[in-house]
C-alpha positions in Angstrom: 96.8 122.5 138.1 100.8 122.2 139.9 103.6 121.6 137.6 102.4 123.8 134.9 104.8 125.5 132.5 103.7 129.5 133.1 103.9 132.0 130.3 106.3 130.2 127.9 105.1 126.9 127.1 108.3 124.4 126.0 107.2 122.0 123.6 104.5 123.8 122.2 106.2 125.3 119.2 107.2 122.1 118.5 103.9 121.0 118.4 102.8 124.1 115.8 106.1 122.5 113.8 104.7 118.9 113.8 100.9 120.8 111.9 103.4 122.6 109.8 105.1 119.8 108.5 101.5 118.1 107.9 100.6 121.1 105.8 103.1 120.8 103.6 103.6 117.0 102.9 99.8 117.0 101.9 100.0 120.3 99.7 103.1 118.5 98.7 101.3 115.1 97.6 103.9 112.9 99.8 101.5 109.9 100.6 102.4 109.4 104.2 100.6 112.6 104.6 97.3 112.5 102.4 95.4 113.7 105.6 97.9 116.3 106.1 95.2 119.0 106.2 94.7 117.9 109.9 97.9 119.7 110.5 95.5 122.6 110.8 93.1 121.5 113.4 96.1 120.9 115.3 96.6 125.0 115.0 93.2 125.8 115.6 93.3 123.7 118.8 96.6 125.8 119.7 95.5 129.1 119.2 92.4 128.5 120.9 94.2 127.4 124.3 96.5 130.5 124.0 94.4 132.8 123.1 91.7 132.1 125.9 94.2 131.2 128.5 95.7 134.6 127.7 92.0 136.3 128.0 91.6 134.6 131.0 94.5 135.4 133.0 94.3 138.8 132.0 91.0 139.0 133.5 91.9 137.2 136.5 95.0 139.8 136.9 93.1 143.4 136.2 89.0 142.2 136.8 88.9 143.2 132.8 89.9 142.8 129.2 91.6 145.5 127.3 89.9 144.1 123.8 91.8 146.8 121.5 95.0 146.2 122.7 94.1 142.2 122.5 92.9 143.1 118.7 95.8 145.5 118.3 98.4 142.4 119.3 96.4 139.9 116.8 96.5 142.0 114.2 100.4 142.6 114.5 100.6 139.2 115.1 98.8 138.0 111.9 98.4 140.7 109.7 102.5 142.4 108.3 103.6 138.7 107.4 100.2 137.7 105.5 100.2 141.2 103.6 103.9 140.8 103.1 103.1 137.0 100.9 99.7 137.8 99.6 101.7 141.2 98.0 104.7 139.7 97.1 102.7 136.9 95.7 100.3 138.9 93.6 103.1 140.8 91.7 104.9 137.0 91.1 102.0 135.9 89.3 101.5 139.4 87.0 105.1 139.1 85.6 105.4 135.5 85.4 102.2 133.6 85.7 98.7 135.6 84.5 96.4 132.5 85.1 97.4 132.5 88.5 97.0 136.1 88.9 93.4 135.9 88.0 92.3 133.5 91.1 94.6 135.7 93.3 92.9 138.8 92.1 89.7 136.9 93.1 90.9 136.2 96.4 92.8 139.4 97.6 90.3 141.9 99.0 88.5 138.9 101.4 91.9 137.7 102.3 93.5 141.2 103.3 89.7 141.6 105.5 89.6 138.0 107.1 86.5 136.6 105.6 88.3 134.4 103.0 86.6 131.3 104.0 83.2 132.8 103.2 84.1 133.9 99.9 84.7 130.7 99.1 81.4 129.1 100.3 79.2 131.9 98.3 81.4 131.3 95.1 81.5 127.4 95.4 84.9 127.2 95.3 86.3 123.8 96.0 88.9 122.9 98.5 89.5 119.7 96.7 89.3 120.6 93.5 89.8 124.2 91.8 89.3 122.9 88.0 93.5 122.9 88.0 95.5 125.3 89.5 94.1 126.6 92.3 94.5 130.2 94.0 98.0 130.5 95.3 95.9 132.4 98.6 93.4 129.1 98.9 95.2 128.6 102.2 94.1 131.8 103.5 90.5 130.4 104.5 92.2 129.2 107.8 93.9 132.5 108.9 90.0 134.0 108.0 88.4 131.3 110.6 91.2 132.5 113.4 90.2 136.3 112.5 86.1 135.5 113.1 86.9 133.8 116.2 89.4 136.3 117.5 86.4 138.8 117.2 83.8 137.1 118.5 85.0 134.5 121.5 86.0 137.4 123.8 83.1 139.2 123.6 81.8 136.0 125.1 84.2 136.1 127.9 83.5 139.6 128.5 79.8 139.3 129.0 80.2 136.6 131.3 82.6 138.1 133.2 80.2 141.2 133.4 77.2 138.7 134.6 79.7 136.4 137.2 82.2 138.3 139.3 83.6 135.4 141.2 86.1 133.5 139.1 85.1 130.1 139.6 81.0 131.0 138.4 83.2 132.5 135.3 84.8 129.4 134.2 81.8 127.4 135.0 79.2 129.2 133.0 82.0 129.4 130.0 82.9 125.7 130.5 79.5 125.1 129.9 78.5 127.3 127.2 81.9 126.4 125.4 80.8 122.7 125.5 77.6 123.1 124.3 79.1 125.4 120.9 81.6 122.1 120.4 78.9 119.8 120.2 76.9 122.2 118.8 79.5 122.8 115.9 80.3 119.7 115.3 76.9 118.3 114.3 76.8 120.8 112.0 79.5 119.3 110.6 78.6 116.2 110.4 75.0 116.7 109.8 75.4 119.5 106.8 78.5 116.9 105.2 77.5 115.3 101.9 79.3 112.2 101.7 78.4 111.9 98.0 79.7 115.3 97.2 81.9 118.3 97.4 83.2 118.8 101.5 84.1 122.0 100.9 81.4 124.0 102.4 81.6 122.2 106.3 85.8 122.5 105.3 85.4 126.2 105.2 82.5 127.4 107.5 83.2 129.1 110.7 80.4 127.1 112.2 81.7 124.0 111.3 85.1 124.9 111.9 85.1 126.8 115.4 84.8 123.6 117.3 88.9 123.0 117.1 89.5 126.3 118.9 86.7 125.7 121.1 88.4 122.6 122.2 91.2 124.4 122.9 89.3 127.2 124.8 87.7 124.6 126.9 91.3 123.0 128.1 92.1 126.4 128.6 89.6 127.2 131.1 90.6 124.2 132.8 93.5 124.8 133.2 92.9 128.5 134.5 90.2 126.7 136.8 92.7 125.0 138.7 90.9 121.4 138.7 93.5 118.9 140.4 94.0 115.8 137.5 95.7 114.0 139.3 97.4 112.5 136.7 101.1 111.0 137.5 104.3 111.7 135.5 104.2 108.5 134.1 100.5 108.4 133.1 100.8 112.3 131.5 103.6 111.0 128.8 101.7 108.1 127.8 98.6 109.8 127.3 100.7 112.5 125.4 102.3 110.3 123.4 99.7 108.2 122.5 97.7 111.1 121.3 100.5 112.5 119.4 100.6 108.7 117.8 97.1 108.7 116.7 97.2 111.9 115.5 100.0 111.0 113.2 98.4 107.2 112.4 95.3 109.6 111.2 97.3 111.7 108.9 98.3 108.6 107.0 95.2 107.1 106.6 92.7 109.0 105.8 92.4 111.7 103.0 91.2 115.3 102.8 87.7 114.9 101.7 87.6 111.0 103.9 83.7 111.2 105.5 85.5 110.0 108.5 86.6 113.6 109.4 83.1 114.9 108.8 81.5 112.7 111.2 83.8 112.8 113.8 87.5 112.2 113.1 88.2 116.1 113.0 86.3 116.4 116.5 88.6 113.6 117.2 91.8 115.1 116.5 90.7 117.9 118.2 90.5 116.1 121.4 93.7 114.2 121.0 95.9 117.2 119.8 94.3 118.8 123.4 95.7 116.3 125.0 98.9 116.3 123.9 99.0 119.7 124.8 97.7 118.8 128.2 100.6 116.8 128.6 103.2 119.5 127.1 102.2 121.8 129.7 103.6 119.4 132.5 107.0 120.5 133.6 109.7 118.0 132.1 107.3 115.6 130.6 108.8 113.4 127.9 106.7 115.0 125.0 107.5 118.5 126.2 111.3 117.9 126.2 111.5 116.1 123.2 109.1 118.5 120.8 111.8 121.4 122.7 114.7 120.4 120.7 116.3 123.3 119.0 115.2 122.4 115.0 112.1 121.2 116.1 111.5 124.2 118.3 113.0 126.7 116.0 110.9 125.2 112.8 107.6 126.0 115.0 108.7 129.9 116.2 108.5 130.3 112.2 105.6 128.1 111.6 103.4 130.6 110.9 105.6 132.1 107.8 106.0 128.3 107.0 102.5 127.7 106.5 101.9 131.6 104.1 104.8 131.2 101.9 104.7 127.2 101.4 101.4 127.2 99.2 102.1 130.1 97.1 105.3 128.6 96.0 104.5 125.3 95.8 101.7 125.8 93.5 103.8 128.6 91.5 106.5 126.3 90.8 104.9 122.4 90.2 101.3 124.0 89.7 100.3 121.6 93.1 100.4 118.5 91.4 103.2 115.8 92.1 106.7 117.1 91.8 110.2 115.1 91.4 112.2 115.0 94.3 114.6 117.7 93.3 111.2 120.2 92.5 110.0 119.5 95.7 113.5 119.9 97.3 113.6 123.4 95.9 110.1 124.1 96.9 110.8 123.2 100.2 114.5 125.4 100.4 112.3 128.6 98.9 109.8 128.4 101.8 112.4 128.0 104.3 114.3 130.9 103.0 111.0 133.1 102.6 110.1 132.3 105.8 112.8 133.4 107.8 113.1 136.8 105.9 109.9 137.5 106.9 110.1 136.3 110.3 113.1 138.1 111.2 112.8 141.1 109.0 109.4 141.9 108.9 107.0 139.8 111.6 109.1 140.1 114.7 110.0 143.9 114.3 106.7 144.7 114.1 105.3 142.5 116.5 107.8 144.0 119.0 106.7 147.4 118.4 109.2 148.9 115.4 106.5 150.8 114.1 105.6 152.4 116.7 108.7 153.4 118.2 109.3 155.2 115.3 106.7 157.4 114.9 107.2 158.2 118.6 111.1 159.2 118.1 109.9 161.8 115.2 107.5 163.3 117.2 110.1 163.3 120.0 112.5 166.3 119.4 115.0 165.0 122.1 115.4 161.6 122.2 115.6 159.5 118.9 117.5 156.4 118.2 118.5 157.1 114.5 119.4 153.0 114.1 115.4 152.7 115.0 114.1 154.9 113.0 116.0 153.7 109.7 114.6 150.2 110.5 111.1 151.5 111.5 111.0 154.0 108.4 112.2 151.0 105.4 109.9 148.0 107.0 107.1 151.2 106.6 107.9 151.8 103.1 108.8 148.5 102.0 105.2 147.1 102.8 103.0 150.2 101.7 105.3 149.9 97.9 104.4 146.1 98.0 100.2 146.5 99.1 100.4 149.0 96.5 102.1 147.3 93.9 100.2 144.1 94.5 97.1 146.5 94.2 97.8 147.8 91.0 98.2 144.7 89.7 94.9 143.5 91.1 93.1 146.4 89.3 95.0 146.5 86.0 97.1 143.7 85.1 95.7 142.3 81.9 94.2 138.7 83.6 94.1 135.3 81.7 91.1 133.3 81.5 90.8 130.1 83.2 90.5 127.3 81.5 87.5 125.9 84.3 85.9 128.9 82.2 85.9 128.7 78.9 82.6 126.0 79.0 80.0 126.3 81.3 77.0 123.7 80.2 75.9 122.1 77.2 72.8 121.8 76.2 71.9 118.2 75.5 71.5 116.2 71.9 68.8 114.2 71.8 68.7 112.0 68.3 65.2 110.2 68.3 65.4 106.4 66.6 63.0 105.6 64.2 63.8 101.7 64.8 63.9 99.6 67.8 67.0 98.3 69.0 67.0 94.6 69.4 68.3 93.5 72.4 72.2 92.6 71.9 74.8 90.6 74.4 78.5 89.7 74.0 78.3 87.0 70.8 80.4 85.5 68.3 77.4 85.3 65.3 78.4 86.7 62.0 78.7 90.4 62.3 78.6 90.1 58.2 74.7 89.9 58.9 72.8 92.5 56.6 71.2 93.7 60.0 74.0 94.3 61.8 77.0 96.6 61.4 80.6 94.8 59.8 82.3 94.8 62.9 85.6 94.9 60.7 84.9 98.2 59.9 85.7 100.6 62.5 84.3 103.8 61.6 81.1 101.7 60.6 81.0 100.7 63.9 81.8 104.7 65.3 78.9 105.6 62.6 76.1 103.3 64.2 76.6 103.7 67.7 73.6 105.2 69.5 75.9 106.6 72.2 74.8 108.6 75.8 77.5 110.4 77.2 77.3 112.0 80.9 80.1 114.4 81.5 81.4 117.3 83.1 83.2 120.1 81.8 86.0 118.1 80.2 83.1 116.9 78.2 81.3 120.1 77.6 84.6 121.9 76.0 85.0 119.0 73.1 81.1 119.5 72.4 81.2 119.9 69.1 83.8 117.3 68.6 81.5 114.3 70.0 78.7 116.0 68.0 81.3 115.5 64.7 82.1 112.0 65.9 79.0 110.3 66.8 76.3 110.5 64.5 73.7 109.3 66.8 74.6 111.0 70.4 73.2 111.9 73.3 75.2 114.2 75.7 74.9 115.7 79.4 77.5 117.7 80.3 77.8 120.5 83.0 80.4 122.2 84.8 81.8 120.7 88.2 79.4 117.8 87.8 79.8 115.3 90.5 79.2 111.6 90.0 76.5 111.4 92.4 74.5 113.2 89.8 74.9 110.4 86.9 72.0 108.6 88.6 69.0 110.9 88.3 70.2 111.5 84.9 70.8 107.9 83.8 67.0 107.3 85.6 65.3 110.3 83.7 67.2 109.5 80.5 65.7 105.4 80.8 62.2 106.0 82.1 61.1 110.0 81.6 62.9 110.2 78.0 62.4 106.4 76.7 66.8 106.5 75.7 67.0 102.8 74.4 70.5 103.4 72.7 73.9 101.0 72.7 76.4 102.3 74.9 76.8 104.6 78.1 80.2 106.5 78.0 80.7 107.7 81.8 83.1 110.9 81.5 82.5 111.9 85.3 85.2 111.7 88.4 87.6 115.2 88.0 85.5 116.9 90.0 85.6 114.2 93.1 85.6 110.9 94.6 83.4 108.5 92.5 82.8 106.6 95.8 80.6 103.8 94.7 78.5 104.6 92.1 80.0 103.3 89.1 78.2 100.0 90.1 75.2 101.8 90.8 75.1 103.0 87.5 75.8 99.3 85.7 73.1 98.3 87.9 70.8 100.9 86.5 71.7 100.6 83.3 69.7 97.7 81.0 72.4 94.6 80.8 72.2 94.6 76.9 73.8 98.1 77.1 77.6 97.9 77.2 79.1 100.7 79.0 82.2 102.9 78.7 84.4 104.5 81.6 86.8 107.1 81.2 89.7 107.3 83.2 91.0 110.6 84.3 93.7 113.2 83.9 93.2 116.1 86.7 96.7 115.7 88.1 96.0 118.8 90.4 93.0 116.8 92.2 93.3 115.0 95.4 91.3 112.1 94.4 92.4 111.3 90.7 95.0 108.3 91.3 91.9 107.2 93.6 89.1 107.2 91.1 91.2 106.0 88.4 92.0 102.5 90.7 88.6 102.5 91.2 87.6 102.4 87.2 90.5 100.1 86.5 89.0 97.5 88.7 85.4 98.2 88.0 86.4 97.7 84.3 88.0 94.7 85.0 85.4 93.0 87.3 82.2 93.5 86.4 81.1 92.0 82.8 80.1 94.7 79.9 81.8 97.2 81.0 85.2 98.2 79.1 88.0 101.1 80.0 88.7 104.0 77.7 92.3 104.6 79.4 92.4 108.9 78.5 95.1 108.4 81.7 97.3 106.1 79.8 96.8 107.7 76.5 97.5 111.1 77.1 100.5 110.6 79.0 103.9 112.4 78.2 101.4 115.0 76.1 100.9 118.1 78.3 100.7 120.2 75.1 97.3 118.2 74.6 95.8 120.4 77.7 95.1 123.8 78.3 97.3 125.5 81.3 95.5 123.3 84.2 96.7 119.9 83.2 93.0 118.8 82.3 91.0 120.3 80.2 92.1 118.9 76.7 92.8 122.1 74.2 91.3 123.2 71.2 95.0 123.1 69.6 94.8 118.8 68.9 93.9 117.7 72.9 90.0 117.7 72.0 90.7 115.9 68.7 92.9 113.6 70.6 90.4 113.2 73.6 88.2 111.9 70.9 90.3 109.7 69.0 90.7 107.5 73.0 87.4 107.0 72.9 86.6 105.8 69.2 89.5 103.5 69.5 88.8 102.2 72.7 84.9 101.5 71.7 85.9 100.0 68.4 88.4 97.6 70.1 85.8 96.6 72.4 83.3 95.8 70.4 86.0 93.9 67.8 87.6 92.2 70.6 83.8 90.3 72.3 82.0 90.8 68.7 79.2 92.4 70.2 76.1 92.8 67.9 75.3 96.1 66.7 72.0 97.1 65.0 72.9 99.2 61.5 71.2 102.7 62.0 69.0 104.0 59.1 
């Protein structure tokens, strides 16, 4: 291809700043960028088009690839500035913030080897949601995918080259198998994507990952294979442009766990951010000038500090949930500052060889640069006191429990009825009735209710308070439940266990989308049977303004069906909650949690009359 930008590409750390700034408005919670983790695809796509462009002129120069001193420059490259914020981080949370130290502790040893990602997918650990704060290193799964692929994608090219010794039966035979692992990884994707639950495990897997860098391996190779475009000046910025523009129009539409991505849109974006970069690398294209401009292009040379130090301060300081302006101002300033002290003081010395100039001057009796080896000897020591600070916290640090801990399942209360409910509807007859309950009375009312409640672990850690509160109860609750689950147990709770009691309280939603089956469960459940939805606090979740539109309006629209508003109720009242914003203590926010709901069922039942049967 003519008119292609050689070694230094102009406009492409502008385009690394662009992903950065994605990053950050979604770990930020800024709206405009709710699909902010596209930001980085859009660095996978990059650093596979360097990285195999690289490998593939070097084989085109020397006939091989020298793979330790490629490893050797990737791990200089990646490895000082993330041990510098994972150790810096670490000690942070042991003096000031123990909770967080335990899910960094958890994290450290697979983020320090590169196979962070795959920790996560063995433990089930949620992307989406981390049962509140999440680990300040959570980030780290992306830097783990690079690693894996770093490792294994020029193996690939060195076999090939060892098979094909002509250049163009090289690119052809790695066009071709690089096509086939895009499509290949990207039906994994899509085909191994729950839409009705968790996305975490296709968000984290290498396999269903690699297919962004493959893109970018695959321009690459074109571009190394010297196939004439023949695209005009004109027709290369509007394609650029209009790439970079759906790219962005994508960001602010869809959200993190959207099924869109999963069945194409990050294959998409892929594509598009490839050719963006197809039209970058044109000499004096519109895109390529403009994403050059000094901030822009100065904001991407540190993008890669931006992207470690902006999550562990962000969810130090405002815990990842929404911030104020001014929080989020200050968040912003500290990763800025972080990041250019670690650029300039740590990441580009050593990527330029401090290290090892220095331990060549000591051995060298004659010539030494004394200014060198000062530098070289304090960068040294500064990072080995950090790793093994950070270490010794790891190991001994006194940790705090999380609060996604303290319950794991409870077991369910079943309370058998010795008399047949009659079947009761919205009416206005005389509750004063000597078989029904005084609807006057509210506890009465609290006392009779043959109640099923299907939770998660909100529910399962005020247990013994619904036992205390309900006489006649029936309860589900697990850990991480997901709403897709309500259904088989509403079903086996109808037809396997015979329930036939008043009212349905539905305490699911914290641990993702509710997507649409809060009308699958009215639908389900008998029409005489009123049914209760609880709205949610889980302010560090992705999806919890979402879900709690979503029960608003199903409340409102669909007949027998009434709100218990734990959103509204509890607002202003973090002492309610234990340290992640959503489980409600065991110091008044269980007690509290309890008191929403008998309220809100005894106005409901006061407000439309609605019969209920006395209990014996």
């Amino acid at each position: 291809m003519k008119n292609l930008q050689e070694k230094y590409i102009a406009g492409l750390d502008g385009l690394r700043a662009v992903a950065v700034l994605m990053v950050i408005g979604y770990h930020l919670k800024l709206p405009i960028f709710k699909g902010g983790v596209l930001g980085v695809t859009i660095f996978f796509v990059i650093s596979g088009f360097l990285i195999t462009r690289l490998l593939l002129q070097e084989l085109q120069k020397t006939n091989k690839i020298d793979l330790k001193n490629f490893w050797v420059k990737r791990i200089k490259r990646i490895w000082p500035a993330m041990i510098l914020m994972v150790s810096v981080t670490v000690i942070v949370c042991a003096l000031f913030n123990r909770l967080l130290l335990s899910k960094a502790s958890q994290d450290y040893i697979s983020v320090l080897l590169g196979y962070n990602n795959w920790y996560q997918i063995f433990n089930n650990i949620s992307y989406f949601d981390n049962g509140g704060a999440p680990s300040p290193l959570l980030h780290c799964w992306s830097l783990a995918i690079e690693t894996q692929f770093y490792l294994i994608f020029p193996l690939i090219i060195i076999i090939i080259a060892k098979i094909k010794s002509t250049k163009k039966e090289r690119h052809q035979i790695l066009s071709v198998i690089t096509t086939v692992l895009i499509v290949v990884s990207s039906l994994l994707m899509m085909i191994l994507f729950n839409p009705n639950g968790d996305p975490s495990r296709v968000y984290y897997g290498l396999d269903t990952r690699c297919f962004s860098l493959l893109v970018g391996a695959l321009l690459a190779i074109i571009v190394e294979s010297d196939i004439k475009i023949g695209l005009t000046k004109p027709a290369n910025d509007i394609i650029g442009i209009i790439s970079l523009v759906c790219v962005c129009i994508i960001v602010t539409k869809v959200t993190g766990y959207d099924a869109f991505l999963y069945k194409g849109g990050y294959l998409l974006t892929s594509i598009l951010t490839a050719f963006v970069i197809l039209s970058i690398l044109r000499k004096q294209s519109m895109l390529s000038k403009f994403l050059s401009i000094s901030v822009i292009d100065w904001l991407g040379k540190l993008s890669y500090s931006i992207y470690l130090w902006h999550y562990p301060i962000i969810i130090l300081i405002s815990g990842g949930q929404s911030a104020s302006l001014s929080i989020m101002l200050l968040e912003v300033t500290l990763t800025l500052v972080a990041s250019i002290l670690s650029y300039y003081l740590v990441e580009t010395p050593i990527r330029r060889g401090i290290l090892s100039k220095t331990v060549k001057m000591l051995k060298d009796k004659i010539q030494k640069d004394q200014r060198v080896i000062k530098k070289g000897i304090t960068i040294a020591s500064v990072c080995l006191a950090l790793i093994v600070t950070s270490t010794l916290c790891v190991a001994f640090v006194p940790k705090e429990n999380m609060s996604d801990d303290i319950v794991q399942e409870s077991s369910n209360k079943v309370v058998k009825k010795d008399i047949k409910k009659p079947e009761t509807t919205p009416s206005t007859t005389n509750s004063q009735d000597s078989q029904y309950v005084d609807l006057s009375n509210g506890q009465e009312i609290i006392n009779n209710l043959d109640v099923f409640v299907i939770g998660d672990s909100i529910v399962s850690g005020s247990f013994a308070q619904f036992q205390e509160t309900f006489p006649h109860l029936k309860l589900s609750s697990k850990e991480s439940r997901q709403a897709n689950l309500s259904i088989p147990i509403l079903t086996s709770a109808l037809n396997e266990e015979g329930w036939n009691g008043d009212s349905l309280i539905f305490a699911l939603g914290t641990n993702g989308p509710l997507y649409d089956y809060l009308p699958k469960v009215r639908e389900l459940l008998p029409q005489d049977k009123t049914m209760f939805v609880i709205s949610l606090h889980a302010p560090y979740t992705q999806w919890q303004d979402d879900n709690n539109q979503k029960i608003e309006e199903f409340c409102k629209n669909t007949d027998n069906v009434y709100l218990i508003d734990w959103a509204q109720y509890c607002k202003g009242h973090n002492d309610w909650f234990e340290k992640d914003q959503t489980h409600p203590n065991k110091l008044g926010g269980t007690e509290q949690f309890l008191n929403c709901i008998k309220e809100s069922i005894i106005k409901a039942y006061q407000k439309d009359k609605i019969k209920l049967t006395k209990k014996s």
